[in-house]
C-alpha positions in Angstrom: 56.5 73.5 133.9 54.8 72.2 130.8 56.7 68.9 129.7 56.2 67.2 126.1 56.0 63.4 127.3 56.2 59.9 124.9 54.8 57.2 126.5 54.3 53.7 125.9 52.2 50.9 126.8 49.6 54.0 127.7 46.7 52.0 127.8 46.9 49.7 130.7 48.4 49.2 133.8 50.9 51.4 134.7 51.4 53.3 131.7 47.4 54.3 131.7 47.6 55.6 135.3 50.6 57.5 133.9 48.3 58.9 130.8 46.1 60.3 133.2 48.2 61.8 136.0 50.5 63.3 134.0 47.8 64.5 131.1 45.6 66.1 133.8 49.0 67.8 135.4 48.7 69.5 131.9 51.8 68.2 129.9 51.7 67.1 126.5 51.6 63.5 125.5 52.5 61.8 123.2 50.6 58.5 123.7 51.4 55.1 121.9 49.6 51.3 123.0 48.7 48.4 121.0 45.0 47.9 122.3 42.6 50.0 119.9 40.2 49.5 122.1 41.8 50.9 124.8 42.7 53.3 123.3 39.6 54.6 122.2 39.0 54.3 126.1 41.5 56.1 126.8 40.5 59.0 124.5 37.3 59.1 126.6 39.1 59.6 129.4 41.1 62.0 128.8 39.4 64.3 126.4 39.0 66.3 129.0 43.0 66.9 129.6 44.3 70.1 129.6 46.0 69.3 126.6 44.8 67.0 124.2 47.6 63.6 123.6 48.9 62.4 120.4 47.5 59.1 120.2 49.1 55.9 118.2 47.8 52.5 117.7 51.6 50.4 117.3 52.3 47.1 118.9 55.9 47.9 119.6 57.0 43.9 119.7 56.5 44.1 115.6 60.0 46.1 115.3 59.1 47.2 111.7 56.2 49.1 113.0 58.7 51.5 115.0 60.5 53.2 112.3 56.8 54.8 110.6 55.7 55.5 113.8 59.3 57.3 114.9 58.8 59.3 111.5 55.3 60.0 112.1 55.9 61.6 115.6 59.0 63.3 114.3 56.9 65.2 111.7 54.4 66.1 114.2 56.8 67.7 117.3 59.8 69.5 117.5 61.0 69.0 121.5 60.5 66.5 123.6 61.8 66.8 127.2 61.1 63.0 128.5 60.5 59.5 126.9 59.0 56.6 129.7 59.5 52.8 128.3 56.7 51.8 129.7 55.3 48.8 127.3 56.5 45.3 128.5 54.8 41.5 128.6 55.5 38.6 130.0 54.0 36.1 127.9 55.7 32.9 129.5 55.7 31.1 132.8 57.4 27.9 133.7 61.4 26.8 133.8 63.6 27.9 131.5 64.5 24.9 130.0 60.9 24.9 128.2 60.9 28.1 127.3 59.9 28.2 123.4 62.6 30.6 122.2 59.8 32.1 120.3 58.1 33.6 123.7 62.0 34.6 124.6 62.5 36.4 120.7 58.8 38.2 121.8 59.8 39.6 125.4 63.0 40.7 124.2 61.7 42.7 121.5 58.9 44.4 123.2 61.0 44.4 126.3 64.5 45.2 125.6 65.0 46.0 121.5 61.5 48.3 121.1 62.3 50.4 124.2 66.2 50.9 122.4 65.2 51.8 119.2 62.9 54.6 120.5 65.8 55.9 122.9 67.6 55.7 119.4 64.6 57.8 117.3 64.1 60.6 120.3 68.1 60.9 121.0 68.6 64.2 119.0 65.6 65.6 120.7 66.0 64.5 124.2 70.1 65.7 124.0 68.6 69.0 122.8 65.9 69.7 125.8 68.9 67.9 128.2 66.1 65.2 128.6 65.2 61.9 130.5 65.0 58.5 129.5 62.4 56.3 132.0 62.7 52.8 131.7 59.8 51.3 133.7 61.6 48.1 134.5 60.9 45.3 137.1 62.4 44.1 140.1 62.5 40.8 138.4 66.2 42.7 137.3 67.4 42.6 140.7 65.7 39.4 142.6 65.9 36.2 140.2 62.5 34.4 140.9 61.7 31.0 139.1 59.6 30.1 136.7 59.5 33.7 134.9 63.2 33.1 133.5 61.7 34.5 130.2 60.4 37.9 131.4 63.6 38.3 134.0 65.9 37.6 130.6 64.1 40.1 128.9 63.8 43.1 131.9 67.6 42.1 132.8 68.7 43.0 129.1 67.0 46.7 129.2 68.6 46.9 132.7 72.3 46.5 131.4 71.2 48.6 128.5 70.1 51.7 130.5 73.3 51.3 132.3 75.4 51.6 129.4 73.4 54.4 127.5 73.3 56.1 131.2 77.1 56.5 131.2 77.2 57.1 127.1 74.0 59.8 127.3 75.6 62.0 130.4 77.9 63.4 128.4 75.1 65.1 125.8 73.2 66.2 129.1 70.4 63.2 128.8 69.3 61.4 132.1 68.8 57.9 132.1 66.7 56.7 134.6 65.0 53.2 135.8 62.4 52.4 138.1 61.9 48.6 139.6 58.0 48.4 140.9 57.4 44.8 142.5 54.1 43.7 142.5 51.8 45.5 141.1 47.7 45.0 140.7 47.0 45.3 137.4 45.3 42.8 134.4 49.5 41.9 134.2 48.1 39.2 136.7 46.1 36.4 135.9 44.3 37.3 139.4 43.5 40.8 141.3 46.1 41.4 144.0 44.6 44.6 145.9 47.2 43.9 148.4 50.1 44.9 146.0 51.5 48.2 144.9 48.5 49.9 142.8 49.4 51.6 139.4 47.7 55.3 140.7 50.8 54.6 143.0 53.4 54.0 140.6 52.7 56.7 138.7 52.8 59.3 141.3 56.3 57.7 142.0 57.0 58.4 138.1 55.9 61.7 138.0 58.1 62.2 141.2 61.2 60.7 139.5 60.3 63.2 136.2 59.7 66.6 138.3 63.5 66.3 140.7 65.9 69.1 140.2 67.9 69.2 137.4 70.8 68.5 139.0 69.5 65.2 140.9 69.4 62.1 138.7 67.5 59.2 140.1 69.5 56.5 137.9 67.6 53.4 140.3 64.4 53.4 142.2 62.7 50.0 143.8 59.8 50.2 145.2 57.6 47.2 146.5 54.6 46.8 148.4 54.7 45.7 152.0 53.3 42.2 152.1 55.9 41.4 149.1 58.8 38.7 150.7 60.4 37.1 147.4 63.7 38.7 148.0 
């Protein structure tokens, strides 16, 4: 069944493999990344999509951009069966205790705050179609590593959140639902890591998690790849 999908962070990574799959699959999309280039990319790529995305140019860490673009999408649909937070960053490496707070106050926005104010924007919408929230977290949430205190901060906030609006959204019929990739080989990484999870993976595990019964919902799903140990 034909699905009306918002999507960020669309135009890398995970969230581009997710573009695709699910735009060929023949849902409609509403598509939102920070890269114009990208994006244009993008466009090229999936022009020939069944049917043809919504496209928006927002970096989603600048929270005053998030209201327009809310309004914007609002004027244009009037359903929308499934939201996937799928932006995120992690700008920062190295112990906590020289962390500039302003690379903490980034992740959390883009990470934590941007993906909450657009559960917040879609609510009425997703309670009507009895919809899904997707947050495309990390395992990061689950696993403490060092020296990404910043990003695990970040994810770890968005993970307590879901599990709060999970229990608050059940009763209007809304499915909260996170998934926890490990490492995954995309430009996230400074260097190529063929030997982790690839994103054409993750987003077939996605579009699993968005296509189960109605009456299954997948509140946690880790996956990792084989070689990965840190846990």
């Amino acid at each position: 069944m034909t699905k009306t999908i918002l999507l960020t962070g669309a135009t890398s990574g995970i969230g581009k493999a997710v573009a695709l799959l699910l735009s060929n699959a023949g849902h409609q999309l509403i598509l939102v990344g920070r890269n114009e280039q990208k994006m244009q990319q993008l466009r090229e790529e999936i022009k020939a999509a069944p049917k043809l995305p919504l496209f928006y140019h927002t970096d989603l860490s600048d929270l005053p951009q998030i209201k327009p673009l809310c309004e914007d999408i609002l004027s244009k649909i009037n359903q929308l069966d499934i939201l996937i937070n799928c932006a995120g960053a992690n700008i920062s490496r190295g112990p906590l205790s020289q962390i500039p707070l302003t690379d903490l106050d980034y992740m959390m926005k883009l990470n934590c705050y941007a993906p909450l104010q657009l559960s917040q924007a879609f609510y009425p919408l997703l309670k009507e179609s009895k919809g899904i929230i997707l947050n495309i977290l990390s395992t990061v949430c689950k696993y403490a590593n060092e020296n990404i205190g910043g990003y695990t901060v970040s994810k770890g906030a968005m993970d307590h959140l879901s599990a709060v609006m999970r229990k608050e959204a059940r009763r209007d019929g809304i499915k909260v639902c996170n998934l926890y990739p490990g490492g995954v080989d995309t430009d996230f990484r400074a260097a190529e890591c063929p030997e982790y999870l690839q994103a054409k993976s993750v987003a077939k595990a996605i579009q699993e998690m968005i296509s189960l019964p109605k009456d299954i919902v997948p509140h946690e799903f880790i996956i990792r790849p084989m070689v990965e140990e840190n846990f």
